[in-house]
Biotite code that builds the C-alpha atoms (Angstrom):
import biotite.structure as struc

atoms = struc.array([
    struc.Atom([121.024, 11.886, 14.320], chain_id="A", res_id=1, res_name="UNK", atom_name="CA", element="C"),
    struc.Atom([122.098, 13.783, 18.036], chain_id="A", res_id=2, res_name="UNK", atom_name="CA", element="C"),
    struc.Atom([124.416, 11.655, 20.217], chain_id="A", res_id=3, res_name="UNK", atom_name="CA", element="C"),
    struc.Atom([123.128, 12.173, 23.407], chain_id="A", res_id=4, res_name="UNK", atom_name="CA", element="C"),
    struc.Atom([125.371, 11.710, 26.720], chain_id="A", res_id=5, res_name="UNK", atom_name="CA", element="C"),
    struc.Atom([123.986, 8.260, 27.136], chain_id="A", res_id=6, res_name="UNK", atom_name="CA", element="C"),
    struc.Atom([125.153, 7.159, 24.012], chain_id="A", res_id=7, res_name="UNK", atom_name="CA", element="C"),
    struc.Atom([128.116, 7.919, 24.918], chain_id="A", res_id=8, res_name="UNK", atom_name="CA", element="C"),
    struc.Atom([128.324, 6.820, 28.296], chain_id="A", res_id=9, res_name="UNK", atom_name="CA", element="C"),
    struc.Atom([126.583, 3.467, 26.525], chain_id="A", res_id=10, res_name="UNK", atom_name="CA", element="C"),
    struc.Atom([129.374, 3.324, 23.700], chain_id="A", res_id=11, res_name="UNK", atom_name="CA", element="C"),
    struc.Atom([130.776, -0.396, 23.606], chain_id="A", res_id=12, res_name="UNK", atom_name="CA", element="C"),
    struc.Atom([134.250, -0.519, 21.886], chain_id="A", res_id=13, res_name="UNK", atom_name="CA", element="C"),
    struc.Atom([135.136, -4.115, 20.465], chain_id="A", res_id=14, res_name="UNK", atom_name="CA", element="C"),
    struc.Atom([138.340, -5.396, 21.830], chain_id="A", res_id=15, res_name="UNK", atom_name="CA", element="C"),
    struc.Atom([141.461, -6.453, 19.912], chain_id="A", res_id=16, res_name="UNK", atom_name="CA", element="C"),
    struc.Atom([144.677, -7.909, 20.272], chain_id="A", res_id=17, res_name="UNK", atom_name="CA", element="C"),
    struc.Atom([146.677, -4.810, 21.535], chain_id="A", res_id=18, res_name="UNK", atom_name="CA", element="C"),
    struc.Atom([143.795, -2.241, 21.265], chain_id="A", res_id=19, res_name="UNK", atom_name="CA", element="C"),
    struc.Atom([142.815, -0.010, 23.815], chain_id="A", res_id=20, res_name="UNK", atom_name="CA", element="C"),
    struc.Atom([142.735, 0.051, 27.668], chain_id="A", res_id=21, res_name="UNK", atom_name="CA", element="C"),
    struc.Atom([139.532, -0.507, 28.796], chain_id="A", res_id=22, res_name="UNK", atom_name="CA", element="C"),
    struc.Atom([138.907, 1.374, 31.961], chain_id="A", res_id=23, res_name="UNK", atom_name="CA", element="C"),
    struc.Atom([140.989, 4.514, 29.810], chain_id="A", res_id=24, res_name="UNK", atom_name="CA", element="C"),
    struc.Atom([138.040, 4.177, 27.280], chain_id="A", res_id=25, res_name="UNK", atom_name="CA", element="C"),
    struc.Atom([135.287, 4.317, 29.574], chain_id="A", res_id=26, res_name="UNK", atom_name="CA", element="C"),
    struc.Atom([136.686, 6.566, 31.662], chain_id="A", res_id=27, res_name="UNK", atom_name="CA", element="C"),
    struc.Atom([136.987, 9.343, 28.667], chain_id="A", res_id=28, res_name="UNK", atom_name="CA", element="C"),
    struc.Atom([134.177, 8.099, 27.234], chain_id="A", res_id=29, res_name="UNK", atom_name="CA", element="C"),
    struc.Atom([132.772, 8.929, 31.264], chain_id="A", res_id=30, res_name="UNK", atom_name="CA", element="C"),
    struc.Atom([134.213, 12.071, 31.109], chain_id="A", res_id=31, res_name="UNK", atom_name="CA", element="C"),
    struc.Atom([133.265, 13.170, 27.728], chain_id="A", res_id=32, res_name="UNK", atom_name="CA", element="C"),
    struc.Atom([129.108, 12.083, 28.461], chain_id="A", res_id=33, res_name="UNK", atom_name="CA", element="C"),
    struc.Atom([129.394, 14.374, 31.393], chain_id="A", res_id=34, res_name="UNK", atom_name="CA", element="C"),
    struc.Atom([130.738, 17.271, 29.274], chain_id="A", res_id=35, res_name="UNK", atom_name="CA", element="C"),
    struc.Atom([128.500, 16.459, 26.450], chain_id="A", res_id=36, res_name="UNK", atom_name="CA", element="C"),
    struc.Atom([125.364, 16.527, 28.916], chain_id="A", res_id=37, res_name="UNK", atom_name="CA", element="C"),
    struc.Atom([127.011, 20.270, 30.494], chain_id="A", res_id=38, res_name="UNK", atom_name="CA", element="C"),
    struc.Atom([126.909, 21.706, 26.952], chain_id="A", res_id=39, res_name="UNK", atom_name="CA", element="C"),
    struc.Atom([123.565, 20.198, 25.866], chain_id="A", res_id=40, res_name="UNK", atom_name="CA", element="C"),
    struc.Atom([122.345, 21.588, 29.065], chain_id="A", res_id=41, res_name="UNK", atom_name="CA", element="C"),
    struc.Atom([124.114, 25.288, 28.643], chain_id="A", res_id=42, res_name="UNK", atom_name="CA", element="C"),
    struc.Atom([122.680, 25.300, 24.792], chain_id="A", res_id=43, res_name="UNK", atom_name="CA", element="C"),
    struc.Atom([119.220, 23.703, 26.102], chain_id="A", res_id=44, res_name="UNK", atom_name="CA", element="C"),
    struc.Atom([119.006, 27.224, 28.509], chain_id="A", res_id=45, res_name="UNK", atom_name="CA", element="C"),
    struc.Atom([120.869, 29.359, 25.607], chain_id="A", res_id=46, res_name="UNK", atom_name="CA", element="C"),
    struc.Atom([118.136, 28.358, 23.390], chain_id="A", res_id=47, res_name="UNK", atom_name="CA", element="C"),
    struc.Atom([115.222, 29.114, 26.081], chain_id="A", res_id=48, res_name="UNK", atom_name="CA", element="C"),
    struc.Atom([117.515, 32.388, 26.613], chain_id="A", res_id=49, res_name="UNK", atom_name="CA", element="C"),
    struc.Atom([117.186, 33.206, 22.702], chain_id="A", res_id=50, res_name="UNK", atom_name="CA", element="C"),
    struc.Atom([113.314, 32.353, 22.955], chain_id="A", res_id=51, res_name="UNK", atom_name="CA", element="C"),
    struc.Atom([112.814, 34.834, 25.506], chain_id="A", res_id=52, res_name="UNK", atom_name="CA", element="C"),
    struc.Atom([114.907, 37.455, 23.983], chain_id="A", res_id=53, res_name="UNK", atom_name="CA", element="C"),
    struc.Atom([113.505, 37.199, 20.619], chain_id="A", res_id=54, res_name="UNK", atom_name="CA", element="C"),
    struc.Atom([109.935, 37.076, 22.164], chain_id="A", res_id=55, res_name="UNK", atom_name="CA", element="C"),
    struc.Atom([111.091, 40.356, 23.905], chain_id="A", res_id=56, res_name="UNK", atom_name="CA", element="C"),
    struc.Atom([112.472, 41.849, 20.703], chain_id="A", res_id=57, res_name="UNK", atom_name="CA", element="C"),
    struc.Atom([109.338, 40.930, 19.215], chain_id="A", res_id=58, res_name="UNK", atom_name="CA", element="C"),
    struc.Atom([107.360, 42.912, 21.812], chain_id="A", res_id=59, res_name="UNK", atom_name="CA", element="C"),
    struc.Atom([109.798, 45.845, 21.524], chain_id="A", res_id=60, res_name="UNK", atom_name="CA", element="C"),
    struc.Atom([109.070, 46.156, 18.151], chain_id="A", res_id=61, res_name="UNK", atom_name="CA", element="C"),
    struc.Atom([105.177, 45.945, 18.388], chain_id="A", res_id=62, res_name="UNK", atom_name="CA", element="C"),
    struc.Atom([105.582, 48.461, 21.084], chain_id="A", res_id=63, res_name="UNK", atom_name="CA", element="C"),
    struc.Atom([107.799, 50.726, 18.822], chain_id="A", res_id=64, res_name="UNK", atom_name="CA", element="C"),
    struc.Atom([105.653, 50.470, 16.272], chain_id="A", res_id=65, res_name="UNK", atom_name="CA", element="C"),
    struc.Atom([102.848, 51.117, 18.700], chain_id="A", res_id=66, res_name="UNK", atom_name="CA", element="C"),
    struc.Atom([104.885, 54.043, 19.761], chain_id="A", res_id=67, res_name="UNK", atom_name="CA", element="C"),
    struc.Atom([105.353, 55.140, 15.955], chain_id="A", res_id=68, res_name="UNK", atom_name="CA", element="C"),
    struc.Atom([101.186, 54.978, 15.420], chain_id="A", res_id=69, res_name="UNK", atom_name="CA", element="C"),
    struc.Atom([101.066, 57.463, 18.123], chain_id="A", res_id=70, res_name="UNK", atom_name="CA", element="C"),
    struc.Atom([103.156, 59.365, 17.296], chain_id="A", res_id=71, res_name="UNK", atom_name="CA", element="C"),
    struc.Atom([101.983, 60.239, 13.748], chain_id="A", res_id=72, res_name="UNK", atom_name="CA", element="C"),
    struc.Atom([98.376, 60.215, 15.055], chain_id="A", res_id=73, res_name="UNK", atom_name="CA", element="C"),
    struc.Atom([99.676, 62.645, 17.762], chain_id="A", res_id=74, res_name="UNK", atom_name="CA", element="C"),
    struc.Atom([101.430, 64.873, 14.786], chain_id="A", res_id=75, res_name="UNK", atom_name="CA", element="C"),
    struc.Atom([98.148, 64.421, 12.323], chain_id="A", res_id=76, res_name="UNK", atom_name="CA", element="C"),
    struc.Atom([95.806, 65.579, 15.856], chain_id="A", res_id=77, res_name="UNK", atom_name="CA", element="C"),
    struc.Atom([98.616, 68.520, 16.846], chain_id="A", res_id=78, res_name="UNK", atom_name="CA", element="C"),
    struc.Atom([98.138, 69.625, 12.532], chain_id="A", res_id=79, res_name="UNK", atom_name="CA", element="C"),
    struc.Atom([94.406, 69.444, 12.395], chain_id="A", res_id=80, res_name="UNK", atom_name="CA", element="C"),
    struc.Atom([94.617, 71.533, 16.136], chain_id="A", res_id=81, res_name="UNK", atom_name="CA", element="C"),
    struc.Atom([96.757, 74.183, 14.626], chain_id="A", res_id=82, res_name="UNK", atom_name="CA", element="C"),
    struc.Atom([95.184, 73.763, 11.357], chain_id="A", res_id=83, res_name="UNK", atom_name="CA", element="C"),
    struc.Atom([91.682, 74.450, 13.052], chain_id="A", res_id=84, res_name="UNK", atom_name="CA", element="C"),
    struc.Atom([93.448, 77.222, 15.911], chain_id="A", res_id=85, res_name="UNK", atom_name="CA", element="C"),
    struc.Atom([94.489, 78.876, 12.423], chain_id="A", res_id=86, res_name="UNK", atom_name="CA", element="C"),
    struc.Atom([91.284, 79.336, 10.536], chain_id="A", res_id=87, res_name="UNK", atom_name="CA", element="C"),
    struc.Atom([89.675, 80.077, 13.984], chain_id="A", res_id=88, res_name="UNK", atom_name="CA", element="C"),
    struc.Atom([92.194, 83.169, 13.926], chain_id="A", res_id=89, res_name="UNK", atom_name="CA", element="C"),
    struc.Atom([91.660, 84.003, 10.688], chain_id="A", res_id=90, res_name="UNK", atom_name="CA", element="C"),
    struc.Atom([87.357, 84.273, 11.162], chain_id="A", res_id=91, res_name="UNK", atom_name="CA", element="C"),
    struc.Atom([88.281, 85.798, 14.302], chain_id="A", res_id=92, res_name="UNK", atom_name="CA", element="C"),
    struc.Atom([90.256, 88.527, 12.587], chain_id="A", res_id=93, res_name="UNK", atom_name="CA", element="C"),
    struc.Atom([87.783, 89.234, 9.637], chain_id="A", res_id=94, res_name="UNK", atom_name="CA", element="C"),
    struc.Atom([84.709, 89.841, 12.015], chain_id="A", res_id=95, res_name="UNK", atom_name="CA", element="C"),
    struc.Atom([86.519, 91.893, 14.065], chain_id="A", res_id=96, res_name="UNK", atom_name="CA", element="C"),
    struc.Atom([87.623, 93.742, 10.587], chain_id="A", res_id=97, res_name="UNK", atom_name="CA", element="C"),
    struc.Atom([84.052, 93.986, 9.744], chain_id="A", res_id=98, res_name="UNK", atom_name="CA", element="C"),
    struc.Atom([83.001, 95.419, 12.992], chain_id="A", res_id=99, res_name="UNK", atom_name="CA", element="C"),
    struc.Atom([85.818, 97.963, 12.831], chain_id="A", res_id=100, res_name="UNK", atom_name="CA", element="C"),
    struc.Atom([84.638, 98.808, 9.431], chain_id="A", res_id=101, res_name="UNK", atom_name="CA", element="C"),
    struc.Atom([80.787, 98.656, 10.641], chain_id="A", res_id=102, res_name="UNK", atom_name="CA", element="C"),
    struc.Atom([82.091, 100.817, 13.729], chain_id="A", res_id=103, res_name="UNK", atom_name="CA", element="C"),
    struc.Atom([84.057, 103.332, 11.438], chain_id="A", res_id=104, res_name="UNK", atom_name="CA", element="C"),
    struc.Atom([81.309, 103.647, 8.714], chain_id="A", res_id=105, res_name="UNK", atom_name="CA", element="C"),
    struc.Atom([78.459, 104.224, 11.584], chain_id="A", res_id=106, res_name="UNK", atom_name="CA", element="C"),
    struc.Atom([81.592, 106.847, 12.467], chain_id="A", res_id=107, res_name="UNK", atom_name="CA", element="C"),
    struc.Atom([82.340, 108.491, 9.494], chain_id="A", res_id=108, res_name="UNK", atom_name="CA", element="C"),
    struc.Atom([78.044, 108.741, 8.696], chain_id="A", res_id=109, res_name="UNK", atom_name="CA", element="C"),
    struc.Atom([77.484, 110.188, 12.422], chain_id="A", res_id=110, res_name="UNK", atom_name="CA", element="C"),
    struc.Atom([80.646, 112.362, 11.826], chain_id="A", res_id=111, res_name="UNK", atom_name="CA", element="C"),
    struc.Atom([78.753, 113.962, 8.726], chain_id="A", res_id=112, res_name="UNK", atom_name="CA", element="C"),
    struc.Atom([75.788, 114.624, 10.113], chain_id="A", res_id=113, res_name="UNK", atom_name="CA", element="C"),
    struc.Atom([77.189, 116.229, 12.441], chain_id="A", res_id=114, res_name="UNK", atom_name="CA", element="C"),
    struc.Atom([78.723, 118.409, 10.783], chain_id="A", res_id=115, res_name="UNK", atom_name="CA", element="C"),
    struc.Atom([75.820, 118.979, 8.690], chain_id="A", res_id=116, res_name="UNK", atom_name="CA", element="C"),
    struc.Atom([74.509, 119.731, 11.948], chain_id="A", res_id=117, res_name="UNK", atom_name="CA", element="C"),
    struc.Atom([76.802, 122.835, 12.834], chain_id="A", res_id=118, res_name="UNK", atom_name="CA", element="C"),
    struc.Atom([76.132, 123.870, 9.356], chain_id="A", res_id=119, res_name="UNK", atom_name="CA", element="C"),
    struc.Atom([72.656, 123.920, 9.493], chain_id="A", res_id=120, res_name="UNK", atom_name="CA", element="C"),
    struc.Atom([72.937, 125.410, 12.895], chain_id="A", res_id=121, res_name="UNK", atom_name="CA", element="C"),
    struc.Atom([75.044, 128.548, 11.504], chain_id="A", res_id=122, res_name="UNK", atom_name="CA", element="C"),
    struc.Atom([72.752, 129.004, 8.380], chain_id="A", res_id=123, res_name="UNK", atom_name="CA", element="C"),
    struc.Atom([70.118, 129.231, 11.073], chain_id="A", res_id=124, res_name="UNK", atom_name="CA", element="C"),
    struc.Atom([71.903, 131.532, 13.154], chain_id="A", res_id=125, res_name="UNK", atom_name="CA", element="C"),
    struc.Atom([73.083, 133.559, 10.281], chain_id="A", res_id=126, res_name="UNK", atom_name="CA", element="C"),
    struc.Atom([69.243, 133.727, 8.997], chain_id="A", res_id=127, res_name="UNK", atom_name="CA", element="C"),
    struc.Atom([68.097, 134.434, 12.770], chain_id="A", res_id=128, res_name="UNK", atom_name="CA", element="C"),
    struc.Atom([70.763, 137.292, 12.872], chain_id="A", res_id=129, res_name="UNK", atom_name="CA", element="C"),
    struc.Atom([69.588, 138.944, 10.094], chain_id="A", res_id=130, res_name="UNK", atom_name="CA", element="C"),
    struc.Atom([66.090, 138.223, 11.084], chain_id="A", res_id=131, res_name="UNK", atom_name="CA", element="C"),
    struc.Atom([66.368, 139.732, 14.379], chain_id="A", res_id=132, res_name="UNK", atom_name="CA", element="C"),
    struc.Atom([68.555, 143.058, 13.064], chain_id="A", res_id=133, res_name="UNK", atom_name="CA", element="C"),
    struc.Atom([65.799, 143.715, 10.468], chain_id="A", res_id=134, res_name="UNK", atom_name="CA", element="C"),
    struc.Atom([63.452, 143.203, 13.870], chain_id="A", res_id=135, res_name="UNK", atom_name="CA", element="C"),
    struc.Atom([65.626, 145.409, 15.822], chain_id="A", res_id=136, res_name="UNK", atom_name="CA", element="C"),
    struc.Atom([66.042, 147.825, 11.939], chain_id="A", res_id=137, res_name="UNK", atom_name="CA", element="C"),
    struc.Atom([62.485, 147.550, 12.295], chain_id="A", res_id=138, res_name="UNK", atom_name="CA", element="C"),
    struc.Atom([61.769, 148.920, 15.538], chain_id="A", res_id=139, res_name="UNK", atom_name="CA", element="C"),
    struc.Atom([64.490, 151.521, 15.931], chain_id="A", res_id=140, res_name="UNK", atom_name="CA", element="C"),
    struc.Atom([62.691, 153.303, 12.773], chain_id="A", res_id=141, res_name="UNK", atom_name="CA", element="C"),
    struc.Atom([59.439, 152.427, 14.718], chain_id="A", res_id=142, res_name="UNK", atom_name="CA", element="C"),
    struc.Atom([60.837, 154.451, 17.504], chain_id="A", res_id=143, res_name="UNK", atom_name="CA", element="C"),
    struc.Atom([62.085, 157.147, 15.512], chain_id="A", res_id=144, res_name="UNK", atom_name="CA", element="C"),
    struc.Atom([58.347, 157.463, 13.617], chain_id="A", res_id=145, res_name="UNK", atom_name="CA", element="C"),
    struc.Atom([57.219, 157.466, 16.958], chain_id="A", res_id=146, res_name="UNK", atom_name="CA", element="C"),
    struc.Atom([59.888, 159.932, 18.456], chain_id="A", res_id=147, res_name="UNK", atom_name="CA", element="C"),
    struc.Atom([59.099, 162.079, 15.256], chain_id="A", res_id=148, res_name="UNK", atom_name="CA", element="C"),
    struc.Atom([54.880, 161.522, 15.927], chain_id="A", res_id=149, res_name="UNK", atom_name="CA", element="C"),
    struc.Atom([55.212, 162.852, 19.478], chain_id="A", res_id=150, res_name="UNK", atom_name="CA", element="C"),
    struc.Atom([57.463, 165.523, 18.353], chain_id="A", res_id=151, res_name="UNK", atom_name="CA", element="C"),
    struc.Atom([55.032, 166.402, 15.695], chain_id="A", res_id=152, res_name="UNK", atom_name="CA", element="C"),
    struc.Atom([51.913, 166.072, 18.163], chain_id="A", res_id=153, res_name="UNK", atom_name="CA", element="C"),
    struc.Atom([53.915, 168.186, 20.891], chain_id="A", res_id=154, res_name="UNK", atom_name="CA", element="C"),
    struc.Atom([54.935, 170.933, 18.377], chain_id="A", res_id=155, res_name="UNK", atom_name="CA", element="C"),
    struc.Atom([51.318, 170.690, 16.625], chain_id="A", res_id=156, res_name="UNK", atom_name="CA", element="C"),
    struc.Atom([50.147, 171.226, 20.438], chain_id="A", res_id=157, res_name="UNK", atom_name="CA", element="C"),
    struc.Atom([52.598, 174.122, 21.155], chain_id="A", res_id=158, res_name="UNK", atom_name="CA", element="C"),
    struc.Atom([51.343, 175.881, 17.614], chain_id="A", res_id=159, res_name="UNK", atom_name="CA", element="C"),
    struc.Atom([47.426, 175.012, 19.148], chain_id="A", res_id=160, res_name="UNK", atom_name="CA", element="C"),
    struc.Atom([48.471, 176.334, 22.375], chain_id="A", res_id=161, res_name="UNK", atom_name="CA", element="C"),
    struc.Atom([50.534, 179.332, 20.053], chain_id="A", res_id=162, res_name="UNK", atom_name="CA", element="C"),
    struc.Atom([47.199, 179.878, 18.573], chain_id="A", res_id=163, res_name="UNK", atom_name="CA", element="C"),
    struc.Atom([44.856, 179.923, 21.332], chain_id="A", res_id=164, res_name="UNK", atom_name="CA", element="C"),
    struc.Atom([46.831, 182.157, 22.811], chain_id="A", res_id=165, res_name="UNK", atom_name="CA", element="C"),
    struc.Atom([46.563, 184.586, 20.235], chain_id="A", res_id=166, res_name="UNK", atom_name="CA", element="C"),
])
């Protein structure tokens, strides 16, 4: 059971032969209601005081943990983003390989054929070389059976003339 002020203050003491001065007695008793009532009031507003501050904690925490949920999910999102950035690289990276290796193949083949090109254009020139000095062969002994004809016709004429003349 509490004792409230007003029990105090509403305390009745019996009264005996040589027992205790009245007015003393009420006036602690006075004295000790009002201090009772000041430290019922202080732990009245120390308990709304813990009330609040445990509410507060209690949002603190929710907040924290609020915090903490975001935090992770932040982490897990930041992963799966460099996670994701990563394999982006890495398809990045083998296309481009496979276009340098499509670019260097379509290279290397146009590389070959051209120099089976130059090849095939010095066989050709070799051939046309010897094609042309058999041509030219050709028609220097041409010139010199034709050299030698007129040479024949001219002295054959001379020996006509040689013998008409005689």
């Amino acid at each position: 059971m509490k004792i409230t002020p007003l029990d105090v203050e509403q305390k009745q003491f019996r009264v005996r032969f040589r027992g205790f001065d009245v007015s003393e007695v009420d006036s602690f008793l006075e004295e000790m209601a009002h201090e009772l009532k000041t430290f019922m009031s202080e732990n009245e507003d120390q308990q709304k005081e813990i009330e609040r501050l445990t509410r507060e904690v209690e949002e603190f925490r929710e907040r924290e943990e609020g915090f903490k949920e975001a935090m992770v999910n932040s982490q897990k999102a930041l992963d799966d983003m460099r996670t994701n950035a990563e394999k982006e690289a890495e398809l990045i990276l083998a296309e481009a390989e496979m276009k340098a290796e499509k670019i260097l193949s379509t290279t290397h083949n146009r590389l070959t054929q051209l120099h089976e090109d130059i090849s095939e254009l010095k066989r050709q020139r070799m051939q046309l070389e010897v094609e042309l000095g058999t041509i030219l062969e050709a028609h220097r002994k041409l010139l010199e059976m034709s050299a030698e004809a007129v040479d024949a016709e001219e002295m054959s004429e001379e020996k006509l003339k040689y013998l008409k003349r005689k």
